[in-house]
Structures are given as C-alpha cells and as structure tokens.
N, C-alpha and C positions, 0 to 999 in steps of 0.2 A: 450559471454553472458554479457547483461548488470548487472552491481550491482547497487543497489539503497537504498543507507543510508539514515534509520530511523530517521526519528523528529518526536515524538509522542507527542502532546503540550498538558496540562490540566493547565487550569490556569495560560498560558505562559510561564510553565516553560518543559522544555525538561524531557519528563518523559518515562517509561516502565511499563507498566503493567501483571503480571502475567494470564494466561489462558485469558485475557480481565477483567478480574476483577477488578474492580475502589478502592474497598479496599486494592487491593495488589499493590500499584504502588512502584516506585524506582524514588525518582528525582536525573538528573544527571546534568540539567545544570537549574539553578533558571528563568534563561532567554531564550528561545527556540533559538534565533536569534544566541544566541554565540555556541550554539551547531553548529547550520548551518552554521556561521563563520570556527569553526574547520576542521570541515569534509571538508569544500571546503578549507581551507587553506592544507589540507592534503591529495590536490588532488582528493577528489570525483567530479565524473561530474555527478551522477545522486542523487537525492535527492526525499523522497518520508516523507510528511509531511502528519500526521491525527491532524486534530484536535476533539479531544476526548471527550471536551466539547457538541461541538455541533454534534456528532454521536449520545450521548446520550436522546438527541432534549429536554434538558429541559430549552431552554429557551439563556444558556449562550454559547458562543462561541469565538473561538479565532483569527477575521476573520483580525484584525489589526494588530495582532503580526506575523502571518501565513504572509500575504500582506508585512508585511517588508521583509522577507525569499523570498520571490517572487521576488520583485522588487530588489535583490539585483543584476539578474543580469549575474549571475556566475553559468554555469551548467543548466542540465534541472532541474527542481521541478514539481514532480507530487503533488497534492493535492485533498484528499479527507477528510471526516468526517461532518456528519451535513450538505452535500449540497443537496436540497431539491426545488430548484425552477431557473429559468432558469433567475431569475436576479440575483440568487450567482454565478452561474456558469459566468455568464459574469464577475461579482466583480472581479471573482478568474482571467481569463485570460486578463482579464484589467489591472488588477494589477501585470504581470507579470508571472502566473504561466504557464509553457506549456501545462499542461493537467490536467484535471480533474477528478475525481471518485466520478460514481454516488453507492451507497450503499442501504441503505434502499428505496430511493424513485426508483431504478429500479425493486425493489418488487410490492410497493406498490402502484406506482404511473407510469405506464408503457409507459402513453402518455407524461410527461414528459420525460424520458428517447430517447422515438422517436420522440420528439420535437429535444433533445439537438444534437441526431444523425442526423436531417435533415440538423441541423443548423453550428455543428461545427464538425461531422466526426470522425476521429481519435485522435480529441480532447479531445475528452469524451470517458472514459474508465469506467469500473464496477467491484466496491470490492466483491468480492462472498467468504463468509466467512463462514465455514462450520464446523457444530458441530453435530458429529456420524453421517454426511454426510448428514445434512439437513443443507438448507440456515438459518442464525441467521441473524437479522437484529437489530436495535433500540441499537445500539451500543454493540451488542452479549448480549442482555439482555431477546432478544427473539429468540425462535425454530421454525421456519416454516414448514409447510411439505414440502415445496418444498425440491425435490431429487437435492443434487447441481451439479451432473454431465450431470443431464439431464436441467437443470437450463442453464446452461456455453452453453450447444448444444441449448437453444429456443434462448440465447440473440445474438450466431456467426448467426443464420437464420435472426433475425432482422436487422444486421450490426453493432453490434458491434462488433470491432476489436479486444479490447484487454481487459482480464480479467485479474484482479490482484488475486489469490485465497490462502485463506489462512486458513491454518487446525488449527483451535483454540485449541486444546489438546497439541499442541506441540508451539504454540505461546509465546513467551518470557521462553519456559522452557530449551531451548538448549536440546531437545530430539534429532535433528537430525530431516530431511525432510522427508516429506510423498512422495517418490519417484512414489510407485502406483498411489495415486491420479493424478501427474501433468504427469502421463505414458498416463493415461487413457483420460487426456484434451486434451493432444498432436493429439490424432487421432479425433477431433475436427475441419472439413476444416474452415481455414480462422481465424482463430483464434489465438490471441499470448497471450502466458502464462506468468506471471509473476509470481516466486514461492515467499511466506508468511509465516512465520512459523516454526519455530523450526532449522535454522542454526545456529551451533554450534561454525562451525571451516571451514577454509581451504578445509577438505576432502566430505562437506555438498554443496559446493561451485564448486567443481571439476564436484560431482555428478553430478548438474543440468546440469550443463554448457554439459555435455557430455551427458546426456538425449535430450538435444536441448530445452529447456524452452528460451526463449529470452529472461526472467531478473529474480534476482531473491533479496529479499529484506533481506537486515542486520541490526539488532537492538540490543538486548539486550548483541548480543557477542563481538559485537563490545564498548558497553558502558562500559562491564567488563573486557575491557583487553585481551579476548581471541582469538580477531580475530582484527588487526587496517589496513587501509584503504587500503593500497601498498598492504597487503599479499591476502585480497579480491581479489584484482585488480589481481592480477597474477594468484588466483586461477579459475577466470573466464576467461583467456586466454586474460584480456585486452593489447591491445598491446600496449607495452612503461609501464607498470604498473612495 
C-alpha cells in the first residue's frame, strides 16, 4: 500500500485542520515547502498537497507555494483543493505535479471533469469527502444529497480511476479509519481507493494495507509525533521502508 503524506497549505504555511474546520487549524510548518522538504528528506516518496485556500473558492489560493512543492522534483505529489477549470489543472501538471484532484467541480461541474478524463486519464483523480455519508463540497462547508457510495460507483462508470475518500468525522481527529466505508468502495469495479481520515498510528496503517485500499493518507499523526515517516512506511508493507 502506498502512504501519502499530508501538506495541507492555508496561507503558505503547512497547516491541519480539525473535522475541516478553518477556525480549528494547527500550524506546523510557517512555510508549506519546508514541510515538503522534510517528509521527502525522511524518505517519503508519495506526497499528497490541499490547498485549503482555494478549496474554500473565496477568491485566494496557494497555486505558487503548492508549484514550488511540485517542481521540486522528488517523489510523486498528488494535488488537489480549489482546482475548478482545465487551465488549473494543466498549471498544476506543468508545474510538476503527477496528479490532480478534482473535488467540488466534479459535483458541480461534471463536463469539466469528463473533459479532464478525456484529456489526461489517470491523471485526474476525485476527492469525495463525506459527512454522515453525503458528498460535502465548497471546502466541507457544504452537505450535498448526493449518497457517497453511490457517488464513487457513477464517477468508476464515467472513467475515473481513482478516488481519494475521506470520512470528515474522523479527519484530523486520530479516531482511527472508517474501515466499513473503504470495505464497501473496494467492491467498486475499476476503482482505486485511497483512504482520508482519521489514522492514528502504525495499527490504522496495517488495517488498510490488509483490506487492499491502494493508498492511504497521513497528516495530523504524523505532525504530532505519533506516527514519523519509516514506521508508516513499514506498516504499509513498503519494501526497504
């Protein structure tokens, strides 16, 4: 299983937010870049960057700071938050990044989405963020009806590959993963899962990897000490980790 450490940027600086909440954040690194620096100086080869700004779509975004993180180079970088039209999504893989996540605009804006699928494949991935199991978009500040398991089953019929899905209850809380949820995606044809969401530790890590999820993301336990990049890496069965 792949692991894929957290850079969540607000304002350039490497931040965590509690439930997605903008009022509850935690800054951990003032500059997002030196976060990104770390984690790949300690070995991480997947990296998985929001920019938090423009998920919220008011306006500001962190498409310069995120584009340094990108072009450094080193490892893959997935990036999502705030991408909304198919001349970001180029910026983003112009500038380096491997892959993309489209988020609210594959709600709202669904011929974009099967633009980006025409255009760039398994480039373009979808954050399906889910709050008491309805899709939330507009940076979780909205509840949609959509149902997000039957959500994940319309976007694997349209061709997309790969959903990143993350259970906002247990997001930055270290509750431990919604193993139901990512049980219930796995029987999903064609589809790869990335789990989002509430890893704690080491035994959060085991789980997925032995459920068969293909990746699964680490943030807030890893910022705190409770979880640092080697013991990830072992508990996802990375080899050489």
């Amino acid at each position: 299983m792949e692991v894929y450490f957290a850079v969540d940027v607000l304002g350039g600086s490497a931040v965590r937010l509690l439930h997605g909440d903008y009022a509850k954040k935690t800054v951990y690194y003032p500059d997002a870049a030196d976060a990104a620096r770390a984690l790949l100086g300690q070995g991480a080869g997947c990296l998985h960057v929001v920019d938090l700004d423009g998920a919220r779509g008011d306006g500001a975004d962190n498409f310069a700071a995120i584009s340094r993180i990108a072009a450094a180079g080193a490892g893959f970088v997935q990036v999502g938050g705030g991408i909304r039209s198919m001349e970001r999504i180029a910026a983003y893989l112009d500038a380096g990044a491997d892959r993309v996540i489209l988020g609210t605009a594959a709600v709202k804006d669904p011929a974009l989405l099967d633009a980006a699928i025409a255009r760039y494949g398994a480039r373009v991935a979808v954050g399906v963020d889910a709050r008491d199991g309805c899709v939330a978009v507009e940076g979780w500040r909205e509840t949609s009806a959509l149902e997000a398991g039957a959500f994940c089953a319309s976007l694997a019929a349209r061709g997309v590959s790969c959903v990143i899905y993350t259970d906002i209850s247990r997001d930055g809380a270290l509750r431990g993963v919604n193993l139901e949820a990512y049980r219930a995606l796995l029987e999903i044809p064609g589809l790869t899962v990335i789990a989002s969401g509430g890893v704690a530790g080491a035994d959060d890590l085991s789980a997925l990897a032995a459920l068969g999820v293909h990746g699964a993301i680490v943030g807030r336990a890893l910022y705190e000490g409770k979880l640092d990049v080697a013991a990830a890496l072992r508990a996802a069965g990375r080899a050489g980790a």
